[in-house]
Biopython code that builds the backbone (N, CA, C, O; Angstrom):
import numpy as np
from Bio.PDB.StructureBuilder import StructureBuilder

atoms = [
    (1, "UNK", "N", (-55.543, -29.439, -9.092)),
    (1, "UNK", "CA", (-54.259, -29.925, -9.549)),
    (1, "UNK", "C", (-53.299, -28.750, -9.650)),
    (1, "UNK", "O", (-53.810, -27.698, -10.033)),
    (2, "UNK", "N", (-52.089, -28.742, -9.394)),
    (2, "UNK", "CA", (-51.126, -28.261, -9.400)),
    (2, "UNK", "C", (-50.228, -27.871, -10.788)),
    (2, "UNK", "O", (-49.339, -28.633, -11.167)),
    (3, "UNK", "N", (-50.533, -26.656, -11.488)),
    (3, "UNK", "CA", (-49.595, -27.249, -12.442)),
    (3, "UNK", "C", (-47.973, -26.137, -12.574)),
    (3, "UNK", "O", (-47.953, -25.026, -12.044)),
    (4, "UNK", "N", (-47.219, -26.485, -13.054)),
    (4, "UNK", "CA", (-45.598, -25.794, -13.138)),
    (4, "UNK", "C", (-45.781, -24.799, -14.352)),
    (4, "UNK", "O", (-46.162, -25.185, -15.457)),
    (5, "UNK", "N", (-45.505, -23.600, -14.079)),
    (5, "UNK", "CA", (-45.280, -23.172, -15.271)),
    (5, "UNK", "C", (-43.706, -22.954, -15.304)),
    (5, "UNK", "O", (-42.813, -22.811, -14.469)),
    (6, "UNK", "N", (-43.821, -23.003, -16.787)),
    (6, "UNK", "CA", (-41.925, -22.085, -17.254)),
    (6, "UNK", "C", (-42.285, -21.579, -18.709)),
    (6, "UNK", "O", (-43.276, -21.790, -19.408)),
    (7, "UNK", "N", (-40.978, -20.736, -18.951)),
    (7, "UNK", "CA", (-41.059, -20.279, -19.986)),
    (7, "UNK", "C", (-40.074, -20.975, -21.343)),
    (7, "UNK", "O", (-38.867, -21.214, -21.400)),
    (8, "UNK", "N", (-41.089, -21.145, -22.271)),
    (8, "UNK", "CA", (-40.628, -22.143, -23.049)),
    (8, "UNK", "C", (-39.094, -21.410, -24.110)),
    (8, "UNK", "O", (-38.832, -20.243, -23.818)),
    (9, "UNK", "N", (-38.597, -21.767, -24.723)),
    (9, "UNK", "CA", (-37.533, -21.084, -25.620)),
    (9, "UNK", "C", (-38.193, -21.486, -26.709)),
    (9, "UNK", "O", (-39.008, -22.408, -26.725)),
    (10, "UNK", "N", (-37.677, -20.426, -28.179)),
    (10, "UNK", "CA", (-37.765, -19.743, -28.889)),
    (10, "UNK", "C", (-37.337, -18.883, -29.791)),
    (10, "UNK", "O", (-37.116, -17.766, -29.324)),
    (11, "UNK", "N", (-37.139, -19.010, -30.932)),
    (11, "UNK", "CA", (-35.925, -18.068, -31.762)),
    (11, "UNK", "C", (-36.742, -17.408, -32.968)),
    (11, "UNK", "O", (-36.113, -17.152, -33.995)),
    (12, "UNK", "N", (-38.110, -17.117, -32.903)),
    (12, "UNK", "CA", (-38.497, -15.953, -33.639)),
    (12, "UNK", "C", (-39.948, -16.214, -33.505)),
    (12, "UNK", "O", (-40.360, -17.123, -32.785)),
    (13, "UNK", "N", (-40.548, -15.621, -34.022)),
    (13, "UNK", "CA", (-42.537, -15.753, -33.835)),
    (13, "UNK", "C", (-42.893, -15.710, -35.061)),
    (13, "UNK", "O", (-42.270, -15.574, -36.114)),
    (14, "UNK", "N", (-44.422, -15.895, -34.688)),
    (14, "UNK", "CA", (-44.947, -16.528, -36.285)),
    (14, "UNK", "C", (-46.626, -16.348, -35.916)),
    (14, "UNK", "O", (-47.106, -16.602, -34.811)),
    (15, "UNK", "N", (-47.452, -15.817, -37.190)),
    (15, "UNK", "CA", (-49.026, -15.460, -36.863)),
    (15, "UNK", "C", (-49.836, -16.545, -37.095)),
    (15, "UNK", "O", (-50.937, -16.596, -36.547)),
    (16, "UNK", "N", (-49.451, -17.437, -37.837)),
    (16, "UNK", "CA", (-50.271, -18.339, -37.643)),
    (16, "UNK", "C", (-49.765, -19.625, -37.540)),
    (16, "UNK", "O", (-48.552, -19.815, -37.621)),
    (17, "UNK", "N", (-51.037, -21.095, -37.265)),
    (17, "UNK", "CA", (-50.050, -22.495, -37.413)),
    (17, "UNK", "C", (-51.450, -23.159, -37.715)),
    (17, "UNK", "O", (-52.644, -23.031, -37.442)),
    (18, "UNK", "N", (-50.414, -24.102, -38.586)),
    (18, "UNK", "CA", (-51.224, -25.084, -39.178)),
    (18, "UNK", "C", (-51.914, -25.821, -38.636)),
    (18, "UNK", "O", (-52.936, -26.301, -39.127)),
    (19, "UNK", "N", (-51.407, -26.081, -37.345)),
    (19, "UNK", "CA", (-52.502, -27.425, -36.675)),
    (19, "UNK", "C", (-51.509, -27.702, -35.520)),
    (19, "UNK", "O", (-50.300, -27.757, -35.742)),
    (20, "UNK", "N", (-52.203, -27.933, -33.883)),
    (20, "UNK", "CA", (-51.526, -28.521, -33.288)),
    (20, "UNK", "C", (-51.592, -29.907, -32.916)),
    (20, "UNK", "O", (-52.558, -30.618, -32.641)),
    (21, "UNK", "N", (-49.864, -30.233, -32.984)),
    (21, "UNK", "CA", (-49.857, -31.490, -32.650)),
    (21, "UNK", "C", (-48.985, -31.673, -31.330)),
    (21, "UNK", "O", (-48.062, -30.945, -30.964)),
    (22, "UNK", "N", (-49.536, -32.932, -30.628)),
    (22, "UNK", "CA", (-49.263, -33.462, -29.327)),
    (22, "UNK", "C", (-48.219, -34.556, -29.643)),
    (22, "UNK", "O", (-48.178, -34.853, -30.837)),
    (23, "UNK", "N", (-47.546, -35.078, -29.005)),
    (23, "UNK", "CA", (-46.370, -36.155, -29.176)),
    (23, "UNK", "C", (-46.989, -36.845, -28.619)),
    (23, "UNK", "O", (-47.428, -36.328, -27.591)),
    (24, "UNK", "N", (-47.365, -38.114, -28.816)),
    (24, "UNK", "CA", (-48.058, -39.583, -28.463)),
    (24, "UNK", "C", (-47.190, -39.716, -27.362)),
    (24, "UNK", "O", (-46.103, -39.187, -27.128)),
    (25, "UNK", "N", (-47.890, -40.545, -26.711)),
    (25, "UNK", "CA", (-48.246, -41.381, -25.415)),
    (25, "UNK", "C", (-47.062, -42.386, -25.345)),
    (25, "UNK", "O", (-47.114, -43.264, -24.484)),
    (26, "UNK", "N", (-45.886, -42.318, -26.276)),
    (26, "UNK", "CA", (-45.164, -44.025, -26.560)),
    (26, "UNK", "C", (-44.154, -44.138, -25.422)),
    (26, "UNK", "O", (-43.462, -45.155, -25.380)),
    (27, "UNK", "N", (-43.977, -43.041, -24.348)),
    (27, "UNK", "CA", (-43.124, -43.801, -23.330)),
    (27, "UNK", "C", (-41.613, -43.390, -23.152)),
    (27, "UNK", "O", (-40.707, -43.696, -22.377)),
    (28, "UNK", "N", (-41.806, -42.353, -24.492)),
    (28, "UNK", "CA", (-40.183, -41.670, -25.459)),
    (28, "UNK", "C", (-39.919, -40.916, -24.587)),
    (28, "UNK", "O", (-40.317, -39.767, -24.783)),
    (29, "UNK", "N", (-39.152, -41.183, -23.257)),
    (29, "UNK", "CA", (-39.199, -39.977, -22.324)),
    (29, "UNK", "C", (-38.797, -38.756, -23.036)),
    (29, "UNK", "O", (-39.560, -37.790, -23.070)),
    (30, "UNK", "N", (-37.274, -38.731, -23.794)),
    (30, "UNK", "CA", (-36.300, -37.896, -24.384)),
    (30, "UNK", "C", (-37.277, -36.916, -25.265)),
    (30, "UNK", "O", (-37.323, -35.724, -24.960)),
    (31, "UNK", "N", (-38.301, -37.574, -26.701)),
    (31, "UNK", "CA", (-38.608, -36.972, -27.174)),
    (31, "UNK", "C", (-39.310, -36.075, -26.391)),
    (31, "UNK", "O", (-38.867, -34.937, -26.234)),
    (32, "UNK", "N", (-40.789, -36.585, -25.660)),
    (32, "UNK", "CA", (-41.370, -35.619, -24.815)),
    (32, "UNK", "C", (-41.221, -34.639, -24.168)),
    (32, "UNK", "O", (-41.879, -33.601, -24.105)),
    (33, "UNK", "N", (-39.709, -35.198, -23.321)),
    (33, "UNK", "CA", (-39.003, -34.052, -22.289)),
    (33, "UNK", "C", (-38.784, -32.809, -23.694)),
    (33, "UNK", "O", (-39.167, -31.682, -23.378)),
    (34, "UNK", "N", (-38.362, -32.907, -24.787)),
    (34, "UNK", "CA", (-38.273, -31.688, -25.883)),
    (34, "UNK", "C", (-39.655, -31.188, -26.410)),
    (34, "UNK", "O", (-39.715, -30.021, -26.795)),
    (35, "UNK", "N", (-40.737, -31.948, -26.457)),
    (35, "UNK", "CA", (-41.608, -31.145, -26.951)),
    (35, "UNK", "C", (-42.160, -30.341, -26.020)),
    (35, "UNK", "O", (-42.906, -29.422, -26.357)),
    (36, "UNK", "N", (-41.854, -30.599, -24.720)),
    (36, "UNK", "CA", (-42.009, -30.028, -23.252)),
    (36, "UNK", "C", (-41.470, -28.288, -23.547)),
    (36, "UNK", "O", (-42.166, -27.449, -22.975)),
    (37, "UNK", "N", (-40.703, -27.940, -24.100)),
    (37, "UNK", "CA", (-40.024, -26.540, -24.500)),
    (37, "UNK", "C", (-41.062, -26.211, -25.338)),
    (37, "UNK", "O", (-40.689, -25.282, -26.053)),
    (38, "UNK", "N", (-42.290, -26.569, -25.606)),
    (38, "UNK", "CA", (-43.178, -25.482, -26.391)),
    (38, "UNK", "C", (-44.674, -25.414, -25.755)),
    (38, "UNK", "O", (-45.705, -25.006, -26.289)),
    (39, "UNK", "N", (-44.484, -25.915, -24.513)),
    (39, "UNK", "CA", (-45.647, -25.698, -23.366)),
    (39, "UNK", "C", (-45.281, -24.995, -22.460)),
    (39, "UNK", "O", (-44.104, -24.863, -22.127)),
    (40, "UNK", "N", (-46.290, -24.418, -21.911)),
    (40, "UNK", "CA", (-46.149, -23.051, -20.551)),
    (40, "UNK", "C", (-46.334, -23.988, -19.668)),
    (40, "UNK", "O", (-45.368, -24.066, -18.909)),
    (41, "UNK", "N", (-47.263, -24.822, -19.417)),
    (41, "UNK", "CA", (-47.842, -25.463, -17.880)),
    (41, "UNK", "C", (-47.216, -26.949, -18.055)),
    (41, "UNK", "O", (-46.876, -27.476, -19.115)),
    (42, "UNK", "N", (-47.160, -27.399, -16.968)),
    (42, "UNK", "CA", (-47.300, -29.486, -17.048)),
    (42, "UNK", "C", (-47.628, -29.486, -15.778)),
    (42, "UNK", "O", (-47.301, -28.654, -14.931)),
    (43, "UNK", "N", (-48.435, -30.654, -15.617)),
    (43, "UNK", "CA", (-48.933, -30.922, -14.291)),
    (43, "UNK", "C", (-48.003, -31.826, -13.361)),
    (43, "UNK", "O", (-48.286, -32.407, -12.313)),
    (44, "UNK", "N", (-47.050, -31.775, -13.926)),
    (44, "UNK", "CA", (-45.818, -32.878, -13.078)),
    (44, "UNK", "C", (-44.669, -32.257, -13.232)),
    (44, "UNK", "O", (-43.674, -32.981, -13.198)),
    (45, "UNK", "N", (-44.488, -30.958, -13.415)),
    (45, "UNK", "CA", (-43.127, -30.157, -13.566)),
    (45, "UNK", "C", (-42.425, -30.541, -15.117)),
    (45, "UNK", "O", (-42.863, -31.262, -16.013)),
    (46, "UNK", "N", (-41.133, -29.728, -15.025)),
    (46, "UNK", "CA", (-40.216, -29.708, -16.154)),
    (46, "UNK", "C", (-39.107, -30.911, -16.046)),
    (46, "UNK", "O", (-38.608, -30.923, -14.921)),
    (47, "UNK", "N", (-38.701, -31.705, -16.726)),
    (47, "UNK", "CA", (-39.298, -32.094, -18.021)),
    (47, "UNK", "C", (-40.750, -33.063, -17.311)),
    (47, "UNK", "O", (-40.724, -33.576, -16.192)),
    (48, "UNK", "N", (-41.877, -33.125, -18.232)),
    (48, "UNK", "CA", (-42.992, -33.380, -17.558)),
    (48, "UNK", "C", (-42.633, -35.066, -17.605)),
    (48, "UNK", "O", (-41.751, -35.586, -18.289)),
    (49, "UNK", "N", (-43.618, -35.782, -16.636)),
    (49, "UNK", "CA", (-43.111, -37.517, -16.386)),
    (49, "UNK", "C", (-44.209, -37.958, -18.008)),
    (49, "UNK", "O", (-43.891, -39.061, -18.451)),
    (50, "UNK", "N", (-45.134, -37.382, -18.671)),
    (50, "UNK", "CA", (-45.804, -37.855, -19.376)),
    (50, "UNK", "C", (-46.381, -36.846, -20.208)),
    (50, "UNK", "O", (-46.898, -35.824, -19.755)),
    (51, "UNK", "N", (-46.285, -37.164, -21.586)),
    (51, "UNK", "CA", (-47.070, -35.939, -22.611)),
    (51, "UNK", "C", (-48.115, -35.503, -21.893)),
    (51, "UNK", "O", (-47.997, -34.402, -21.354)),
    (52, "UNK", "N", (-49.063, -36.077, -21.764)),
    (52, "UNK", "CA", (-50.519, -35.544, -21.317)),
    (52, "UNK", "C", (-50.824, -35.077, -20.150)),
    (52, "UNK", "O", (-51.929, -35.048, -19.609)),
    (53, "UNK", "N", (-49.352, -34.539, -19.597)),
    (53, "UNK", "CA", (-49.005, -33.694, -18.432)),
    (53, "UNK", "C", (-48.966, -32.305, -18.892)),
    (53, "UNK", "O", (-49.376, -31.453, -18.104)),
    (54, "UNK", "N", (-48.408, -31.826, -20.396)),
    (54, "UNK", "CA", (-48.368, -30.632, -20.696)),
    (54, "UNK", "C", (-49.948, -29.965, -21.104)),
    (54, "UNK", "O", (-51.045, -30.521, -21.145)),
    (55, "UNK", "N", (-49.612, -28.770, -21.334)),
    (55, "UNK", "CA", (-50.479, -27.970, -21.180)),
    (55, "UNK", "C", (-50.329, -26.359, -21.961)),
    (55, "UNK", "O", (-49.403, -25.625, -21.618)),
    (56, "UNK", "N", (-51.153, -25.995, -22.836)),
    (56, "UNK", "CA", (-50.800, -24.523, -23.472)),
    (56, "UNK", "C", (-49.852, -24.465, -23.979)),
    (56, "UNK", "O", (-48.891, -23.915, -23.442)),
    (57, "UNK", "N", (-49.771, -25.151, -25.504)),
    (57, "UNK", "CA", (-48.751, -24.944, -26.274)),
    (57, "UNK", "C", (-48.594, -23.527, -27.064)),
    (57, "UNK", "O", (-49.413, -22.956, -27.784)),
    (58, "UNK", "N", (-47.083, -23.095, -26.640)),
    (58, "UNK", "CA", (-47.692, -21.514, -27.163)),
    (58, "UNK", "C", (-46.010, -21.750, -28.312)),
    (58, "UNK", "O", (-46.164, -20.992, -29.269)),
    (59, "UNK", "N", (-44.871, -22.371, -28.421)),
    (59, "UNK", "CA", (-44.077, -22.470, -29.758)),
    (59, "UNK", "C", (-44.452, -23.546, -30.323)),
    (59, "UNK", "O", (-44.581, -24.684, -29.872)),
    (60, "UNK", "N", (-44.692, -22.942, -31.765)),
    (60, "UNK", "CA", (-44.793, -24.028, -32.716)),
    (60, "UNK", "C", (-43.654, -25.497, -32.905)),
    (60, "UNK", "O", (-42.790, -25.791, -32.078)),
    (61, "UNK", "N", (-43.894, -26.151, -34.008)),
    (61, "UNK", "CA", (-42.454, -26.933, -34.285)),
    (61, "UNK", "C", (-41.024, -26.228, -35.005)),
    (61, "UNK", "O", (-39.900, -26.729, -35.046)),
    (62, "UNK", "N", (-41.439, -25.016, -35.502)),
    (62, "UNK", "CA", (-40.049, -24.355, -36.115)),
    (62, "UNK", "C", (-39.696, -23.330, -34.729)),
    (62, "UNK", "O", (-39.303, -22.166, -34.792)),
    (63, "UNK", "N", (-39.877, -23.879, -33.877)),
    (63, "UNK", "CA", (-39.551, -23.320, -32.352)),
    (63, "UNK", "C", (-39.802, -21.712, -32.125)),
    (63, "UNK", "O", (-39.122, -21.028, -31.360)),
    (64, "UNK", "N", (-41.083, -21.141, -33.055)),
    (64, "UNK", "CA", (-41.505, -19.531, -33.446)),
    (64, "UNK", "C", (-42.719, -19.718, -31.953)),
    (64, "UNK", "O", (-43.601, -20.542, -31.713)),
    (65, "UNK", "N", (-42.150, -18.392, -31.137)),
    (65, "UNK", "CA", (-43.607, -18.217, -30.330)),
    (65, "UNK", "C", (-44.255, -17.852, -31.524)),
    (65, "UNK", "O", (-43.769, -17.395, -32.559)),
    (66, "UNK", "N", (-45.981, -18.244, -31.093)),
    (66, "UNK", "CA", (-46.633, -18.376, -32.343)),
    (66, "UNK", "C", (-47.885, -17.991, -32.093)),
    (66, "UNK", "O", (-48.562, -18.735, -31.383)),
    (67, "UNK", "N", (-48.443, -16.821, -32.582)),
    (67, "UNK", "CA", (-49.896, -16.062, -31.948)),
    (67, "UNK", "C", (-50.970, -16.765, -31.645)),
    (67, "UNK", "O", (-51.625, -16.891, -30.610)),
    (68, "UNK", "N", (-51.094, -17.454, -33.320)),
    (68, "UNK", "CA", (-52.079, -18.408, -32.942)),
    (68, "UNK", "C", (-52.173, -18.659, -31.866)),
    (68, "UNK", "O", (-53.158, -18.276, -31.234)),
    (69, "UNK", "N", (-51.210, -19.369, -31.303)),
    (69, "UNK", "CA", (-51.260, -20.262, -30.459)),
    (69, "UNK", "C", (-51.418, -19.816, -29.072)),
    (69, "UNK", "O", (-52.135, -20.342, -28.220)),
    (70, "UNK", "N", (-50.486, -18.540, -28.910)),
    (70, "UNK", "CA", (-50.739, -17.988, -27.789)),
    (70, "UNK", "C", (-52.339, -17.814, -27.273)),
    (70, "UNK", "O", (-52.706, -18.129, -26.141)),
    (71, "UNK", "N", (-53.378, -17.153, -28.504)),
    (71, "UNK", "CA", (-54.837, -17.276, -28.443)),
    (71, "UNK", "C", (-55.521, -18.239, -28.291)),
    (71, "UNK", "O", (-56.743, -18.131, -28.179)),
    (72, "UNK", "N", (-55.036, -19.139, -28.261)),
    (72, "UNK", "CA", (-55.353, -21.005, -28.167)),
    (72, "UNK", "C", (-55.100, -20.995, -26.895)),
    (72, "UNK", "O", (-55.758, -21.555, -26.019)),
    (73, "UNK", "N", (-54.093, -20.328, -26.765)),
    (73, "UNK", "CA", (-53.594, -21.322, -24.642)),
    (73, "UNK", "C", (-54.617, -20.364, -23.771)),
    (73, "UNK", "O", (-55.039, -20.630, -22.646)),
    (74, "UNK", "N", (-54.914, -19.216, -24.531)),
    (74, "UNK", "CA", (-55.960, -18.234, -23.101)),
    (74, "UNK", "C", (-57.588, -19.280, -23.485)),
    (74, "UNK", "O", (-58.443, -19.444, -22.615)),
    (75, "UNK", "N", (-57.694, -19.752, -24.631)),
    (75, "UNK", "CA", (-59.155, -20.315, -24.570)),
    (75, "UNK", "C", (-59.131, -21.346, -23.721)),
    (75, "UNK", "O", (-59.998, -21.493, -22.859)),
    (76, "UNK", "N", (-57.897, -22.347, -23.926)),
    (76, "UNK", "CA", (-57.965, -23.430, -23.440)),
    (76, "UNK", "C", (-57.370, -23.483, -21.534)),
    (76, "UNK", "O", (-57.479, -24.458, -20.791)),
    (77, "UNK", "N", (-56.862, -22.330, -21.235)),
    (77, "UNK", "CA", (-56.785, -21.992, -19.843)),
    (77, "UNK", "C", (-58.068, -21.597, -19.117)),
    (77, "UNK", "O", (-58.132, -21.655, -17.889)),
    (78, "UNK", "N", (-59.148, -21.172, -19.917)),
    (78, "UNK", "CA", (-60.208, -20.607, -19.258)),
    (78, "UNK", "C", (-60.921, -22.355, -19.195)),
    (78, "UNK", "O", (-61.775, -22.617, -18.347)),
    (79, "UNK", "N", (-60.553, -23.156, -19.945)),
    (79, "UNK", "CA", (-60.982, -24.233, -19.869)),
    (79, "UNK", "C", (-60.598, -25.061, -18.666)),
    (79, "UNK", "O", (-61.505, -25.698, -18.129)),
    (80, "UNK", "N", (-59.222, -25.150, -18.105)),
    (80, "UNK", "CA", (-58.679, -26.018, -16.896)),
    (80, "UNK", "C", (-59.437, -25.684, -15.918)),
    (80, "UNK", "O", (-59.048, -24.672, -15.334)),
    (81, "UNK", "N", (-60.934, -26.435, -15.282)),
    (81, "UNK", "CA", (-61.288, -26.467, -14.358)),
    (81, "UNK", "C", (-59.979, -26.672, -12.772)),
    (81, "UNK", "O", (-60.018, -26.339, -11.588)),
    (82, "UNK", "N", (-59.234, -27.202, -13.428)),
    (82, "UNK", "CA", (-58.790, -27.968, -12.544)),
    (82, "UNK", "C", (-57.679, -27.380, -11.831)),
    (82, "UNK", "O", (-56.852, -27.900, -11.082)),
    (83, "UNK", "N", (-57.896, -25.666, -12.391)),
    (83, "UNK", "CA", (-56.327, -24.729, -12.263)),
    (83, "UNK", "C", (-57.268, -23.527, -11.322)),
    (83, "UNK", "O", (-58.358, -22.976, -11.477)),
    (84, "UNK", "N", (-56.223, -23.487, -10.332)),
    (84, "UNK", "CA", (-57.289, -22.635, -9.296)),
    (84, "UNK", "C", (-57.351, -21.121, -9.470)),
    (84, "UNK", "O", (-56.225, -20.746, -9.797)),
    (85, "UNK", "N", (-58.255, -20.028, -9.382)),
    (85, "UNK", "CA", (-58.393, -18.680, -10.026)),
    (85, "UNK", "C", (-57.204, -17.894, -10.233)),
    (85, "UNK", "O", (-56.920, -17.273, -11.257)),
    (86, "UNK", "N", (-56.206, -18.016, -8.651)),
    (86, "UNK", "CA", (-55.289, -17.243, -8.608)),
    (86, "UNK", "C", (-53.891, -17.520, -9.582)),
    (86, "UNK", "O", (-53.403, -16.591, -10.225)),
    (87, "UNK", "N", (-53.281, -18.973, -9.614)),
    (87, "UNK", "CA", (-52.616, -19.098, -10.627)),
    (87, "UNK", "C", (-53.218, -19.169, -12.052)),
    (87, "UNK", "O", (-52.413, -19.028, -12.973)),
    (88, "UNK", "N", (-54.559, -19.376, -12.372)),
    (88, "UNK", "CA", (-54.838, -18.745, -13.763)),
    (88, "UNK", "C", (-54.547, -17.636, -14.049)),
    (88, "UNK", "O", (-53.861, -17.386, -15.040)),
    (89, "UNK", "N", (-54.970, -16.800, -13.304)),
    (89, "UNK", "CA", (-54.739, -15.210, -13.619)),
    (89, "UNK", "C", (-53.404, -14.740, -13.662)),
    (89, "UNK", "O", (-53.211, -13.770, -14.395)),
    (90, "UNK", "N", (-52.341, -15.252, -12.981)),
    (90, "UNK", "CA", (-50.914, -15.282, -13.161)),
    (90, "UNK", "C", (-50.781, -15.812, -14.735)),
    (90, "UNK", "O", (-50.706, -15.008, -15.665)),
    (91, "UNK", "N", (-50.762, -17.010, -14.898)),
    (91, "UNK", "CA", (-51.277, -17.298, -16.641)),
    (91, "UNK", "C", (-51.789, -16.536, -17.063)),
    (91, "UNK", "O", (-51.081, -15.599, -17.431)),
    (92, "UNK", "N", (-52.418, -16.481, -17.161)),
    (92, "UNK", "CA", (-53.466, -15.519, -18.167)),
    (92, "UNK", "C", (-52.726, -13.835, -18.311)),
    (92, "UNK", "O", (-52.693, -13.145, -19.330)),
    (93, "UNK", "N", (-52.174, -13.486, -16.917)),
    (93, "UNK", "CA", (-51.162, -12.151, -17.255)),
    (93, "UNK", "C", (-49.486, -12.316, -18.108)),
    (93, "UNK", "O", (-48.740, -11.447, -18.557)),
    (94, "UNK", "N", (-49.356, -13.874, -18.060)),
    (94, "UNK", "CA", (-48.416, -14.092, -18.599)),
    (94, "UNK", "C", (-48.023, -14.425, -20.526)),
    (94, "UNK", "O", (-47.140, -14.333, -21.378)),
    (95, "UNK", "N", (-49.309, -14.807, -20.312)),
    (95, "UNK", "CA", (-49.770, -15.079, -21.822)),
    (95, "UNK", "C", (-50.073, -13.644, -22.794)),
    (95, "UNK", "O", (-49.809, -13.422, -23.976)),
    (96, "UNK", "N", (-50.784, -12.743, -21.677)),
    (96, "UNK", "CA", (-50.951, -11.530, -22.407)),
    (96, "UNK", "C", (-49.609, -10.723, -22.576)),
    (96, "UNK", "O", (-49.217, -10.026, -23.512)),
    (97, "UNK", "N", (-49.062, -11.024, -21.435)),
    (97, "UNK", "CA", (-47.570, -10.046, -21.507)),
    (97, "UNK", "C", (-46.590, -10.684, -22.784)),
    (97, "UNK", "O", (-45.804, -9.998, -23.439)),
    (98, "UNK", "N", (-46.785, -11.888, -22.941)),
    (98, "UNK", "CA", (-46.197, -12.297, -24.409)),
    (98, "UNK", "C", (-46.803, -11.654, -25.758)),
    (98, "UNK", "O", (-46.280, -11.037, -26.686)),
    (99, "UNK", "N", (-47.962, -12.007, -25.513)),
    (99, "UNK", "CA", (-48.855, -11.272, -26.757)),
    (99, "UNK", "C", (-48.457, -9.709, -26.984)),
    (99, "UNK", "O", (-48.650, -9.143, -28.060)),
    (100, "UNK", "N", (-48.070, -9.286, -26.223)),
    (100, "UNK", "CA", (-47.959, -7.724, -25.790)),
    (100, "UNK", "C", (-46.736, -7.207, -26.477)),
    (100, "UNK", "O", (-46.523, -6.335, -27.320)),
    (101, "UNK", "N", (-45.947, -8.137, -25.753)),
    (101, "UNK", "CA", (-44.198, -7.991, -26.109)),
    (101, "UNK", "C", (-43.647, -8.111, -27.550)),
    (101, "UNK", "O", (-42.820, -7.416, -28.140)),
    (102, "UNK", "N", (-44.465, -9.377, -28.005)),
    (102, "UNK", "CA", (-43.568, -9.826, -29.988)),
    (102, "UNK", "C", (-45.101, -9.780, -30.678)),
    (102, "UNK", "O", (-45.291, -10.795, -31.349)),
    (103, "UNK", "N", (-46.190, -8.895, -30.679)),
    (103, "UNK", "CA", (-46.410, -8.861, -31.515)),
    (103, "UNK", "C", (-47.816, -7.864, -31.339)),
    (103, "UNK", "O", (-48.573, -7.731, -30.377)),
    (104, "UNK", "N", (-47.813, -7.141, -32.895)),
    (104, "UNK", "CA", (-48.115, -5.474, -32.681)),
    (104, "UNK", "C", (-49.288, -5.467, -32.593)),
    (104, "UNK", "O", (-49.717, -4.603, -31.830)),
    (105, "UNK", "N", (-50.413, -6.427, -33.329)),
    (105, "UNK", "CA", (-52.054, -6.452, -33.040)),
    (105, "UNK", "C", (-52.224, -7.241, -31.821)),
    (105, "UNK", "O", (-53.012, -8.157, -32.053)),
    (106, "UNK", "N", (-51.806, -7.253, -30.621)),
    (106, "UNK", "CA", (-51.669, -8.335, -29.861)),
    (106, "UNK", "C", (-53.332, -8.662, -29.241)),
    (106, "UNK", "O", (-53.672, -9.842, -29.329)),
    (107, "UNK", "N", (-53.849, -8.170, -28.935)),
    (107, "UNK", "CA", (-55.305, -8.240, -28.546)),
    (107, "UNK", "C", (-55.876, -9.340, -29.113)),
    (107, "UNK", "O", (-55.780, -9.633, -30.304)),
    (108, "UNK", "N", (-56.728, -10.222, -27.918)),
    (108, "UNK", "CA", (-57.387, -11.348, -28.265)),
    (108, "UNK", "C", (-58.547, -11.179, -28.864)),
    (108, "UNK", "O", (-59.196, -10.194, -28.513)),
    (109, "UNK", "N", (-59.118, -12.081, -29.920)),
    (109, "UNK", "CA", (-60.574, -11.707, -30.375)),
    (109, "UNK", "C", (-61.538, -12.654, -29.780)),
    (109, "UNK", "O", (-62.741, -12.537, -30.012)),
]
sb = StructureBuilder()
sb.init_structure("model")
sb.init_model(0)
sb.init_chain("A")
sb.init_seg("    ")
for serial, (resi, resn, name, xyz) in enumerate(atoms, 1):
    if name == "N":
        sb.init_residue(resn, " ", resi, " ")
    sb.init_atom(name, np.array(xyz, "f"), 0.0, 1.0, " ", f" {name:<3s}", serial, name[0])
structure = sb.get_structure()
């Protein structure tokens, strides 16, 4: 599968998050197309045709790139069987170059 990346927007960072949440399935194109700004990948481009198109949520809901999370999208990228070696590794250099950039312990554990 094919998926789009972009880079999501953002107006400050943050080390940890409470819990991620996904925007239901209800059909809300509008809402979705916005929660779409806190995913790197969708498998149907920007704005994605369906939530469960996105992929690697790396801003929280107070729109903070958010470490946690960034460490969440490299576990769950090593997970997408379905993403072929060479654009992972483009991901995966992209995710680190964020980690790198806003924040000072950046190294994954």
């Amino acid at each position: 599968m094919a998926y789009e990346m972009h880079d999501p927007v953002w107006t400050g960072t943050a080390y940890t998050h409470d819990g991620v949440q996904r925007v239901g399935d209800d059909g809300n194109t509008e809402r979705f197309s916005a929660v779409a700004d806190h995913y790197l990948l969708s498998a149907s481009g920007f704005p994605p045709e369906w939530p469960t198109d996105l992929e690697l949520k790396i801003v929280d809901e107070e729109m903070n790139l958010n470490r946690e999370l960034l460490r969440s999208a490299r576990t769950r990228l090593e997970q997408l069987d379905d993403l072929d070696p060479e654009p992972k590794a483009v991901v995966d250099d992209r995710l680190t170059t964020l980690l790198a950039e806003h924040f000072e312990d950046a190294g994954f554990e």
